[in-house]
DRENPAKOL-602914 format. One line per 8 residues: number of its first residue (from 1); their letters; for each residue x, y, z of N, C-alpha, C, O. Coordinates in nm, 2 decimals. Example, Ala and Ser with C-alpha at 12.3 -4.5 7.8 and 13.67 -1.06 7.14 Angstrom:
1 = AS = 1.32 -0.57 0.78 1.23 -0.45 0.78 1.32 -0.33 0.78 1.42 -0.33 0.85; 1.28 -0.22 0.71 1.37 -0.11 0.71 1.29 0.00 0.79 1.34 0.11 0.80
END
This chain:
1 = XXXXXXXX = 11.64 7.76 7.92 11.67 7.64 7.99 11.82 7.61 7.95 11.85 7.57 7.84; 11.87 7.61 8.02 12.03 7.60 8.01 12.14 7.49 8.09 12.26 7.49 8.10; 12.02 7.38 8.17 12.16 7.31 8.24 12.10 7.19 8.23 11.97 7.19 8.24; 12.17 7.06 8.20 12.11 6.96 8.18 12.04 6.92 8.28 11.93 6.95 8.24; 12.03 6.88 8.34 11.94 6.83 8.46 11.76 6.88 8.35 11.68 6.79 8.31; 11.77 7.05 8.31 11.67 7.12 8.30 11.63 7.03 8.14 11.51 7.00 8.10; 11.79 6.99 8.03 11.74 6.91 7.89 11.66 6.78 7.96 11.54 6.77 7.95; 11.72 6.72 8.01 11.69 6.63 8.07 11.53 6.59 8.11 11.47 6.49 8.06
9 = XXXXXXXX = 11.48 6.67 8.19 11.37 6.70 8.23 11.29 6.72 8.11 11.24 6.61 8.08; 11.26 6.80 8.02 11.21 6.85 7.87 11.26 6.68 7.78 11.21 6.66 7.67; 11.32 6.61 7.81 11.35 6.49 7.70 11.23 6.38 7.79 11.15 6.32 7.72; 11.23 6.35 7.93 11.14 6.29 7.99 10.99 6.33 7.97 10.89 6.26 7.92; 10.98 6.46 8.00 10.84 6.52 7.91 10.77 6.45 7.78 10.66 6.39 7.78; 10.87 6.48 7.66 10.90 6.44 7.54 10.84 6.29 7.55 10.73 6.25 7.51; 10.95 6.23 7.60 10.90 6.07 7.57 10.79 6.05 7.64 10.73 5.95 7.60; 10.74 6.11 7.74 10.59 6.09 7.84 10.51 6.10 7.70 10.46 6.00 7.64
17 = XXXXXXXX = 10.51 6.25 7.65 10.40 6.24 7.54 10.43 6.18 7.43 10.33 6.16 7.36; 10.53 6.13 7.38 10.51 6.06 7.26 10.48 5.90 7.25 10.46 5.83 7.15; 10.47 5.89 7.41 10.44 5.72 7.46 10.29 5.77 7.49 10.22 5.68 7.55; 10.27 5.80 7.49 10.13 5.83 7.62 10.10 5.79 7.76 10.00 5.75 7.82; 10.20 5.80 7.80 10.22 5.78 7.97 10.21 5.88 8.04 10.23 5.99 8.00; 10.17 5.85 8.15 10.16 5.92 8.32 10.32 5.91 8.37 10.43 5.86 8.34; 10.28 5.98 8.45 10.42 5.97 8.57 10.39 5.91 8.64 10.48 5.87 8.71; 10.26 5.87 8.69 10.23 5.66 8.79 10.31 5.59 8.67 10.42 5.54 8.71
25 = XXXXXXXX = 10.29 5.56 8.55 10.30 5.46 8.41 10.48 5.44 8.42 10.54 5.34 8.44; 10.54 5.59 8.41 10.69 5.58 8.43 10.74 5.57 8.58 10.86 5.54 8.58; 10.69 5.59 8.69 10.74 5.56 8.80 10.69 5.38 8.82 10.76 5.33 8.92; 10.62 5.31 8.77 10.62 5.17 8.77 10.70 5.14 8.67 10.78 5.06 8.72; 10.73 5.18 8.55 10.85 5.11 8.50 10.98 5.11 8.54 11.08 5.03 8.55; 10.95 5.27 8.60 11.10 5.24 8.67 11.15 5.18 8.84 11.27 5.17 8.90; 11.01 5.14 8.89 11.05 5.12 9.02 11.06 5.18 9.16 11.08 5.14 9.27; 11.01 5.33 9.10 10.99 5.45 9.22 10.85 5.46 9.21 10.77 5.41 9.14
33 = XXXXXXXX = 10.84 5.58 9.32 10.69 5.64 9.37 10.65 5.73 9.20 10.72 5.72 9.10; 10.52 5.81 9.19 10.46 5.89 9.11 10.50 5.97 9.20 10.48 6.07 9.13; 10.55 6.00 9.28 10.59 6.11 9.37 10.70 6.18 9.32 10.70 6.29 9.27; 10.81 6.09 9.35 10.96 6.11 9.28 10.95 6.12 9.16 11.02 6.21 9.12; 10.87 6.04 9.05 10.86 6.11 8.90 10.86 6.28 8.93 10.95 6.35 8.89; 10.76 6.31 8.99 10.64 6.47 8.98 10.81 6.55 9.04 10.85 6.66 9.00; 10.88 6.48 9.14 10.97 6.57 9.18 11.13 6.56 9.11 11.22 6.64 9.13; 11.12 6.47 9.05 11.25 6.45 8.95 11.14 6.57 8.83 11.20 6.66 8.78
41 = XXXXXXXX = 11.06 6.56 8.81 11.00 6.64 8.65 10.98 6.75 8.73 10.96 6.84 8.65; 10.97 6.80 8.89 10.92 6.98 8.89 11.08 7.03 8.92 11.09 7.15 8.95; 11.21 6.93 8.92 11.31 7.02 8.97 11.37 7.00 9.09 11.49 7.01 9.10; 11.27 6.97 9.19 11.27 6.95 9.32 11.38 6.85 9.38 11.42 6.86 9.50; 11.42 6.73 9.26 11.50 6.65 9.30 11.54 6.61 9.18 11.47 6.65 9.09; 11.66 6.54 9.14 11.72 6.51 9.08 11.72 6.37 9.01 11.70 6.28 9.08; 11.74 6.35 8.85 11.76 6.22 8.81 11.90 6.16 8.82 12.00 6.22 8.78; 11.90 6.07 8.88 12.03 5.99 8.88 12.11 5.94 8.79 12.03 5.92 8.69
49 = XXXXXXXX = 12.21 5.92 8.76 12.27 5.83 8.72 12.24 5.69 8.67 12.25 5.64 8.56; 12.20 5.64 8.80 12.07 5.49 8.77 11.98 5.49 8.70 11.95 5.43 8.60; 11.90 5.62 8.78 11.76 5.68 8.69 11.75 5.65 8.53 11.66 5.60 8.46; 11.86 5.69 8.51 11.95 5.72 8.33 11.91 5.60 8.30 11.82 5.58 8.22; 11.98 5.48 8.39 12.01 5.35 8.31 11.83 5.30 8.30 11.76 5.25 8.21; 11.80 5.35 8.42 11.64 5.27 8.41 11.51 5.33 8.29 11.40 5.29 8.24; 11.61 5.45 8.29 11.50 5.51 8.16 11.52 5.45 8.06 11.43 5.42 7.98; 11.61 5.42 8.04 11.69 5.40 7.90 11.65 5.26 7.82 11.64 5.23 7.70
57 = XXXXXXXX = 11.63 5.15 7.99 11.59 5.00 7.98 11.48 5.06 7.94 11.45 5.05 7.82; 11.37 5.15 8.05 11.18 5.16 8.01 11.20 5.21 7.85 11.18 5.12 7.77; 11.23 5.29 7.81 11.24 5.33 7.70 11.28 5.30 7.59 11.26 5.37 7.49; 11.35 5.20 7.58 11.41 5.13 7.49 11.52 5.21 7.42 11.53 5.17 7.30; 11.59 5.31 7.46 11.66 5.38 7.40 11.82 5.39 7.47 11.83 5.38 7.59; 11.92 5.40 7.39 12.07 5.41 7.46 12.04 5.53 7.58 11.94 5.61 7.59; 12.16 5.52 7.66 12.15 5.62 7.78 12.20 5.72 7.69 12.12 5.81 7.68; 12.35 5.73 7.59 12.36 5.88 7.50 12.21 5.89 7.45 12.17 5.99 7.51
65 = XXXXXXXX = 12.13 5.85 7.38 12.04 5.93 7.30 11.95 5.94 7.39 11.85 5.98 7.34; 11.95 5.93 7.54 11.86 6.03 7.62 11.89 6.15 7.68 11.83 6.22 7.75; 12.06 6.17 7.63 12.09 6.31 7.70 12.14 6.39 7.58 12.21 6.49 7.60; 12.10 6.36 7.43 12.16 6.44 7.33 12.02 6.54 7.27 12.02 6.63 7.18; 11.90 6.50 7.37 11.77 6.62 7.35 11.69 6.52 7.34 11.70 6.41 7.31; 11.58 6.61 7.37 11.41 6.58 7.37 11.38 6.52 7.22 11.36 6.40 7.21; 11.38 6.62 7.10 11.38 6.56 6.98 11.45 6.40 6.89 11.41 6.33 6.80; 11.61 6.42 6.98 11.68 6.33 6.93 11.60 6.22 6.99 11.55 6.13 6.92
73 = XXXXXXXX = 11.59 6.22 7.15 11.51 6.10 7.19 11.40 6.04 7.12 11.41 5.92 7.08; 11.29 6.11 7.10 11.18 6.08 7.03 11.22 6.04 6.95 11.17 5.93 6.95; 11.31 6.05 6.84 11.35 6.03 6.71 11.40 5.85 6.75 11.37 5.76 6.68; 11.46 5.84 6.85 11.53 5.67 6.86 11.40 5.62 6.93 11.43 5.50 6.96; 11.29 5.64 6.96 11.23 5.57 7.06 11.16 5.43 6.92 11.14 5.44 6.79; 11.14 5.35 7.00 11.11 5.23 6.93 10.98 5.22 6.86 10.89 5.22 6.95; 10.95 5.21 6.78 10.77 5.23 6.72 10.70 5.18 6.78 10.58 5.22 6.80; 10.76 5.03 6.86 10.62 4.95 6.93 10.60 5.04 7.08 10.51 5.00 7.15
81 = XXXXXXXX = 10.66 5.13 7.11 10.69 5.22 7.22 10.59 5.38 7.19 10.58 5.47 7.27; 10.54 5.37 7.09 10.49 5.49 7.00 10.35 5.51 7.08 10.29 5.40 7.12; 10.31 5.58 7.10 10.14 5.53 7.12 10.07 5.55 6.98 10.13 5.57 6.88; 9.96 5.53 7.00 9.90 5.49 6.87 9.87 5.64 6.78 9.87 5.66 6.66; 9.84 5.77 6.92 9.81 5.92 6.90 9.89 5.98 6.96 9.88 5.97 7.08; 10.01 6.08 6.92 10.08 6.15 6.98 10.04 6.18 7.11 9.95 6.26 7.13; 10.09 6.14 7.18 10.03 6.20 7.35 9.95 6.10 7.38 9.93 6.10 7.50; 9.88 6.00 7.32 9.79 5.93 7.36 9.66 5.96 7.40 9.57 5.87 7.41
89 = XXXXXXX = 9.64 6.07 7.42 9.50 6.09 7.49 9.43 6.18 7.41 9.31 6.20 7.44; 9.50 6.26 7.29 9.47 6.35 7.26 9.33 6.31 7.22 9.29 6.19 7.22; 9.25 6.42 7.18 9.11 6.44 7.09 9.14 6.48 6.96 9.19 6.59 6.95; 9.10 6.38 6.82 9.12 6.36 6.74 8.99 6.44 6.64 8.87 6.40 6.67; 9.02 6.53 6.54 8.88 6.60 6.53 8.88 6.59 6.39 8.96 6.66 6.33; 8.81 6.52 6.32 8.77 6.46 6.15 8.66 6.57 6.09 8.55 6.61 6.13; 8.75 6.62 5.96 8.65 6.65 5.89 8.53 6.64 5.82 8.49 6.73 5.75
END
């Protein structure tokens, strides 16, 4: 994976699972279709500029620390922004 557009995409992933959101959940924060999420995340189309700013508002994170990687991102995201289970949905299996 070598061009940002492609980091970019892998850091949106990232914060999807460390929030536990959908791509309906982040296309209502940010104001577009679940459509345009699925096609800004398969490639097909491109995140903006704006995009940036609007992620950055949903996410509570600077626009630099959403293009310096997937990990750095997670690492600034805000705790009340955490889900409660990494990914949120996972299945939790007790000894």
């Amino acid at each position: 994976m070598s061009s940002t557009a492609a980091y970019l995409r892998l850091t949106v992933t990232a914060l999807m699972y460390a929030t536990g959101e959908r791509q309906a959940d982040v296309a209502a924060g940010l104001g577009i279709t679940q459509g345009q999420v699925s096609r800004k995340q398969s490639g097909s189309a491109f995140w903006s500029l704006d995009d940036l700013d609007r992620l950055s508002a949903h996410y509570g994170i600077p626009v630099p620390d959403l293009v310096c990687g997937a990990d750095h991102a997670v690492r600034h995201l805000p705790a009340a922004r955490r889900a409660a289970q990494l990914g949120g949905t996972q299945t939790t299996i007790t000894p």
